[in-house]
C-alpha positions in Angstrom: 99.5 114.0 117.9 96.7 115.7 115.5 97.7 119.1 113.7 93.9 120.0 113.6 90.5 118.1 114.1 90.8 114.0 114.2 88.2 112.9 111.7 87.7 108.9 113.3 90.8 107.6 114.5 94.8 109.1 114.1 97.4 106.3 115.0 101.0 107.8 114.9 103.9 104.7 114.9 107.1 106.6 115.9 110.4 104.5 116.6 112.3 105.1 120.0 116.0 105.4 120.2 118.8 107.7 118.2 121.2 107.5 116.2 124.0 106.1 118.6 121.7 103.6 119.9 119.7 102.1 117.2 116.0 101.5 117.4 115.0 100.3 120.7 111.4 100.4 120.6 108.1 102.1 119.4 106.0 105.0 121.1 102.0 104.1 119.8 99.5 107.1 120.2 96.3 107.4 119.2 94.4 110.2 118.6 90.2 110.3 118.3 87.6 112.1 117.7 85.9 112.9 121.3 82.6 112.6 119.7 83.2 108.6 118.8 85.4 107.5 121.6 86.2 107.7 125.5 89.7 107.5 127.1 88.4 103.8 127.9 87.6 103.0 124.3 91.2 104.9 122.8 92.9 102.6 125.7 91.0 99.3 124.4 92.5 100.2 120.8 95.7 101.0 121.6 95.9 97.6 123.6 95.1 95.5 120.8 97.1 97.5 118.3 100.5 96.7 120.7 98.9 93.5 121.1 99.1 93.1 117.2 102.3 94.4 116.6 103.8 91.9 119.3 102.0 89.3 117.2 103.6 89.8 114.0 107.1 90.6 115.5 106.7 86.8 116.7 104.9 85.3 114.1 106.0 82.5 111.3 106.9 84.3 107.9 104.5 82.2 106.4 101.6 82.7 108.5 99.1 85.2 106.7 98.5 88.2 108.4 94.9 88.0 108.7 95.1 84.5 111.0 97.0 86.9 114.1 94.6 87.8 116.9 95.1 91.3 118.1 92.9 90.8 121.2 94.6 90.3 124.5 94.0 86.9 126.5 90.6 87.9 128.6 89.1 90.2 125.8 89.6 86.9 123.5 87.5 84.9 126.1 84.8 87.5 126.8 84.3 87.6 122.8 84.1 83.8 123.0 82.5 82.8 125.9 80.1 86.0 126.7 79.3 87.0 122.9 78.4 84.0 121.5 76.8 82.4 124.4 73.3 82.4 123.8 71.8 85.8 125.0 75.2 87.5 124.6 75.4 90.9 125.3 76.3 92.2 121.5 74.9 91.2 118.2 78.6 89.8 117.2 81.9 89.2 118.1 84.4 92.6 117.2 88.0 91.9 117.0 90.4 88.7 115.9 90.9 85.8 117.6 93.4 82.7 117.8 92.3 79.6 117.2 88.3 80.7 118.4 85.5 81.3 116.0 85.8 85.7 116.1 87.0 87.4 113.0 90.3 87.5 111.8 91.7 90.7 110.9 90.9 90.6 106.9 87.3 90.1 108.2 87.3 93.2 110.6 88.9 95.2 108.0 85.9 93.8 105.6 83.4 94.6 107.7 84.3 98.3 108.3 85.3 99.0 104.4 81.2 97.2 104.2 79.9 99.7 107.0 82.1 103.0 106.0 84.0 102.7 102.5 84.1 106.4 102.1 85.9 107.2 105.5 89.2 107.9 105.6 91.6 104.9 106.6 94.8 106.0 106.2 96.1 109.3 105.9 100.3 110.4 105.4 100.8 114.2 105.0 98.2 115.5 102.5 97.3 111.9 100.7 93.9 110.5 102.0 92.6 106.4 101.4 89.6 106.1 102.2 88.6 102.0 103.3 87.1 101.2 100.1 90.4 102.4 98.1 92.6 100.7 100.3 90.7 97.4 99.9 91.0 97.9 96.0 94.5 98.3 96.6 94.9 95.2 98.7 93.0 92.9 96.2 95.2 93.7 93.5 97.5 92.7 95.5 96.7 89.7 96.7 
C-alpha cells in the first residue's frame, strides 16, 4: 500500500508464508492514482499481472520473455476478434497475446516508454526509473 500520493501506478509483490513454512505464495496489490483508474480498471491490471506471473512460472527457460501473453483467455479474443475486426471499437489492440497478432510485452513496454519516457516506472524506497531509463538499462542488456 502507498505511504503518500500514487503518482500512475504502485504494484507491491509480497511473498506469503513464514519462516516454518517456506513461501507458499504471493499477495499482488496495486495501488493507483484515482484520477487515471477505476476499481474496474486496477482489477483488469491486476488480472493480467497474475495472469503473467503464472505464465512465466510455467514457461520454457528458453522462451523470451516478451513472447508470454499476460491477457487472460476472453480478453485475448476480444483484442483479436473485436479490435481488429474492421470498425473495432479502439484504434489498437493493448496488451500481449499468444500466438495472435497483439503486442508482445517488449512492444507494450515500447509503446509506453514512446508515449511517457519521463514517468516514473519503477520506484524501490527513494530510487526512481523513469521508462525511458529503464529501457536504456534493458538495451544494454540485451
Amino acid at each position: 500500500v502507498a505511504a503518500g500520493a500514487v503518482e500512475d501506478l504502485n504494484v507491491t509483490v509480497s511473498g506469503r508464508g513464514g519462516p516454518d513454512t517456506g513461501l507458499t505464495g504471493l499477495d499482488l496489490v496495486l495501488d493507483g492514482n484515482p484520477d487515471l483508474y477505476g476499481a474496474e480498471e486496477l482489477d483488469a491490471h491486476l488480472r493480467r499481472f497474475a495472469t503473467l506471473l503464472d505464465r512465466l512460472s510455467r514457461a520454457e527457460p528458453d522462451l523470451p520473455a516478451g513472447r508470454i501473453g499476460y491477457l487472460g483467455e476472453s480478453e485475448h479474443r476480444r483484442v483479436i476478434e473485436e479490435f481488429n475486426a474492421p470498425g473495432g471499437e479502439s484504434e489498437g489492440p493493448v496488451g500481449a497475446a499468444e500466438g495472435g497478432s497483439a503486442p508482445g510485452l517488449t512492444e507494450g513496454f515500447a509503446a509506453q516508454v514512446c508515449r511517457t519516457p519521463q514517468a516514473p516506472a519503477l520506484r524501490c524506497g527513494d530510487t526512481v526509473v523513469t521508462y525511458a531509463e529503464l529501457a536504456d538499462r534493458a538495451d544494454r542488456l540485451a
